[in-house]
N, C-alpha and C positions, 0 to 999 in steps of 0.2 A: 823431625820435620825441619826442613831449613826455613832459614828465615834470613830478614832485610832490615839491617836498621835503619830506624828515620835517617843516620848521620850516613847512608849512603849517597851519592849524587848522580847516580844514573835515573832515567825517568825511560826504561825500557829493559828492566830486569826480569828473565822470564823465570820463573819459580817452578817448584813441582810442588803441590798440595796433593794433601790425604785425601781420598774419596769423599769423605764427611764434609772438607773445602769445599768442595766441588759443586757439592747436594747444595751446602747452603748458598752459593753463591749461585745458584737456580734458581732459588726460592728467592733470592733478592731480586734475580732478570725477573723470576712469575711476577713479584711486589713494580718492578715498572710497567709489567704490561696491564697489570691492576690501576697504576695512574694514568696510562691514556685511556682508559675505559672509565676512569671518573671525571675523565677531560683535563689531566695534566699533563707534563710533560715528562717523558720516559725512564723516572728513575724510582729506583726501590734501593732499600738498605734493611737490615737487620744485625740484633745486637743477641748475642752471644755470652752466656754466661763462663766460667774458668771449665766447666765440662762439656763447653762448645753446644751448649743448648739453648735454645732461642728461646729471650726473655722478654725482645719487644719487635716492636717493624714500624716502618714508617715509608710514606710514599712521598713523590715531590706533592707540591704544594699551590704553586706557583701562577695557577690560573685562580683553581677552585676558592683559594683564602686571597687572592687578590696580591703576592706577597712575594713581589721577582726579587727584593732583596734579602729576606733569609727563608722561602720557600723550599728550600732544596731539601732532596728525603735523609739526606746527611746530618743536616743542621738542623731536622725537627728529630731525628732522632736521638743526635747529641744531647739536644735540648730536654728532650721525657728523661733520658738515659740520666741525667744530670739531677733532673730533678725527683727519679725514680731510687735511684741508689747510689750511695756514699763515696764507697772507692771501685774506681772501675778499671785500673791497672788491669787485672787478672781477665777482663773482660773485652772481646772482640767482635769489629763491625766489620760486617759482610756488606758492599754494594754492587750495584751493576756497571757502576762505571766509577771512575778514579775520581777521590774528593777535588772540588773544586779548591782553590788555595783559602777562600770562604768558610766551605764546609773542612776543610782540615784545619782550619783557626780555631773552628766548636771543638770538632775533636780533640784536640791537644787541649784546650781550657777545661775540657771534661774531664780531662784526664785517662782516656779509654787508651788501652796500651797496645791495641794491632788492631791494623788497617787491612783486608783484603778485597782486593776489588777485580774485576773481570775484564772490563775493557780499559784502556790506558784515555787519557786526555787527548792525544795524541791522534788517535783511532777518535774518537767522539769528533775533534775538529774536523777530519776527513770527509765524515760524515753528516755534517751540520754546514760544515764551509763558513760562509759570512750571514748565517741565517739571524736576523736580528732580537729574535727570542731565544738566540745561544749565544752571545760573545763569547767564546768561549776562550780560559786565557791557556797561553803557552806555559804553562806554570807548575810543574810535577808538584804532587802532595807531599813528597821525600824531600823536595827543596825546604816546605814549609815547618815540617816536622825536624829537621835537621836543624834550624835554626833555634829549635827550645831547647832548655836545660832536662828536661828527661826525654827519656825514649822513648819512641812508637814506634813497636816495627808497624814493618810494610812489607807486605807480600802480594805482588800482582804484578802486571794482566796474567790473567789466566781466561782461560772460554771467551775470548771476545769475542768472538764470530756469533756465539750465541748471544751475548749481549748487544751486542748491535744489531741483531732481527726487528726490537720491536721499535728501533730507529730509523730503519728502513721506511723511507715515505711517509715518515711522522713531518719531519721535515721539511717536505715538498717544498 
């Protein structure tokens, strides 16, 4: 399976994933269309054990807990994932869309060792524009991850046209 290290610096690297990538990076777009049906805003994430089996999920946060600064389904995930189990190297987060440079700071402090996400940052700003409940920043997670002393890979966009479905007129 190829892969991307954090110390890469493209923020538009197209990868080929396993079928199993693919499933779970579904199951993360299903986990944001879960959070606008709870009244948040369209992100889902899931964490993955070393036999690519899903051991937690998390949805954004961001209306519901009141919590636009660390609300994001990344950085509650990081956060259980952190406080759930010890070393999490071996262990990989599935989201719908590219960690913001926020949510890739939990990341890397949790120590979670691959990143795979579906739609790019890039693609989300497209789609949000100047919407004031997304500033969203120009900022690849490979920038952020590249700048630590261990490595994260990264592997994504992959399916963003599916992940950006349930951002389609969330927006407006």
């Amino acid at each position: 399976m190829p892969s991307r290290s954090g110390a890469s610096r493209g923020d538009d690297e197209r990868v080929t994933l396993t079928d199993h990538d693919i499933e779970l990076l579904r199951q993360a777009i299903d986990l944001s269309r879960s959070a606008v049906a709870h009244g948040n805003h369209p992100f889902g994430a899931l964490l993955t054990d070393a036999d690519r089996q899903v051991v937690l999920t998390a949805e954004n946060t961001v209306n519901t807990e009141r919590d636009v600064t660390t609300g994001h389904a990344e950085t509650n995930l990081a956060r259980l994932a952190a406080r759930t189990y010890r070393d999490l190297r071996a262990y990989s987060l599935y989201t719908s869309c590219e960690p913001c440079a926020m949510c890739a700071g939990a990341i890397y402090w949790a120590g979670i060792g691959r990143v795979v996400f579906a739609m790019s940052e890039a693609d989300l700003r497209a789609i949000t524009g100047a919407h004031p409940d997304n500033p969203t920043l120009a900022h690849p997670c490979r920038l952020v991850f590249a700048d630590g002393t261990r490595q994260t890979v990264v592997e994504g966009p992959a399916i963003a046209e599916e992940a950006a479905e349930p951002h389609h007129g969330f927006w407006g």
